[in-house]
C-alpha positions as CSV (number, residue, x, y, z in Angstrom):
1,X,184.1,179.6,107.2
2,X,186.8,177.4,106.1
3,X,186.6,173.6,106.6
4,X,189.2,172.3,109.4
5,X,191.2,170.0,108.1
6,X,190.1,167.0,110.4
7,X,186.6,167.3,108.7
8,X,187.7,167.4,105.2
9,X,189.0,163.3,104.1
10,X,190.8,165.2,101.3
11,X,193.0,167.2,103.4
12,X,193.8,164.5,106.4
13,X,196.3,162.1,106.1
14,X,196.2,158.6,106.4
15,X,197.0,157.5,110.1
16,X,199.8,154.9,110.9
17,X,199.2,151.8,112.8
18,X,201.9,153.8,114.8
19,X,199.5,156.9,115.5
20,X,197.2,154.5,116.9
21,X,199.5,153.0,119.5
22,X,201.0,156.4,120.0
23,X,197.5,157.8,121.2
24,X,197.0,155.2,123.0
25,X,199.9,155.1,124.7
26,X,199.1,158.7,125.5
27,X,195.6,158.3,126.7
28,X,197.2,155.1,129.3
29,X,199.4,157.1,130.6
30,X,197.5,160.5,131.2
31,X,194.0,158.1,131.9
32,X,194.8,154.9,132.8
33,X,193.9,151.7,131.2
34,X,189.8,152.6,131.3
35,X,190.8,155.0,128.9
36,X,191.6,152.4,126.1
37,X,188.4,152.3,124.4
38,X,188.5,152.7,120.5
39,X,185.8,155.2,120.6
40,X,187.7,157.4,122.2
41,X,191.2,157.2,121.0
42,X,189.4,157.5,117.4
43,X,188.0,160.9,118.9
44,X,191.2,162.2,120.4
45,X,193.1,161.3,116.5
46,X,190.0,162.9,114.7
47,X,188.8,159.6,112.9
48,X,186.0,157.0,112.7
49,X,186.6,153.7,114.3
50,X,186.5,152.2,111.0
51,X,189.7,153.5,111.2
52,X,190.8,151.7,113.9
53,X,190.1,148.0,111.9
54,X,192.4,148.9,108.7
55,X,195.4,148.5,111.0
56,X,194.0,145.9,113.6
57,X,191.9,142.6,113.3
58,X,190.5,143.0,117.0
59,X,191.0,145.1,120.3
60,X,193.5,142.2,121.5
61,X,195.8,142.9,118.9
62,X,196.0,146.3,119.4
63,X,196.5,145.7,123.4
64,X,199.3,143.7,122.2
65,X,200.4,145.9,119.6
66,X,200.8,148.6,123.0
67,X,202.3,146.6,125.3
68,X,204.9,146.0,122.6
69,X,205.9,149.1,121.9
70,X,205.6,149.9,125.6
71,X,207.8,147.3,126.2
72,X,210.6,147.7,123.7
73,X,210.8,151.9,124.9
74,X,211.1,151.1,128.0
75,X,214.0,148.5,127.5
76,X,215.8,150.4,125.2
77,X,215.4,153.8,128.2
78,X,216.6,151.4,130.4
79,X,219.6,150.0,128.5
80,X,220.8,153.2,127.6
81,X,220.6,154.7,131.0
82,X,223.0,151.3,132.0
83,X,225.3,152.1,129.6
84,X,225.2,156.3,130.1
85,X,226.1,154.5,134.1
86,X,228.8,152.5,133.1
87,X,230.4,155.5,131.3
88,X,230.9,157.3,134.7
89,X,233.8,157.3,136.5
C-alpha cells in the first residue's frame, strides 16, 4: 500500500507562514474562534505543531498574524466594492 503523501516528510512540502493563517482563517470562520487551537489547525494542514513554531514565536503572534490578514482582505473587498459603486451610473 503506497505511503500518502502527508505521512511521507520527503514528499510534503514545506508550509508557508501563509498556510498557517490561511487554515486558520478557515477553521474561524467555519468554527469560530474556539477553533484556534494549534493542535488542531496542525491536524487539519497534516503537520506537527513543531511546525507551527518555525513561522511563529508564540500563539499571540499568530492571532495577530490573522487578524492582519483578516483585516487587510476585508479592506481591500470593501474598497473595491466602493469603487465597482462609484462606477455605476
Amino acid at each position: 500500500m503506497p505511503e500518502r503523501e502527508q505521512d511521507d516528510p520527503l514528499l510534503r512540502t514545506r508550509l508557508s507562514r501563509e498556510d498557517w493563517i490561511q487554515a486558520a482563517l478557515s477553521e474561524l470562520s467555519g468554527h469560530g474562534p474556539d477553533a484556534l487551537k494549534i493542535d488542531r489547525v496542525a491536524a487539519k494542514l497534516g503537520v506537527s505543531k513543531g511546525s507551527f513554531y518555525m513561522h511563529f514565536k508564540a500563539r499571540e503572534n499568530w492571532y495577530d498574524a490573522i487578524l492582519d490578514e483578516w483585516s487587510h482582505s476585508y479592506t481591500n473587498i470593501i474598497l473595491v466594492e466602493q469603487m465597482l459603486l462609484s462606477l455605476e451610473p
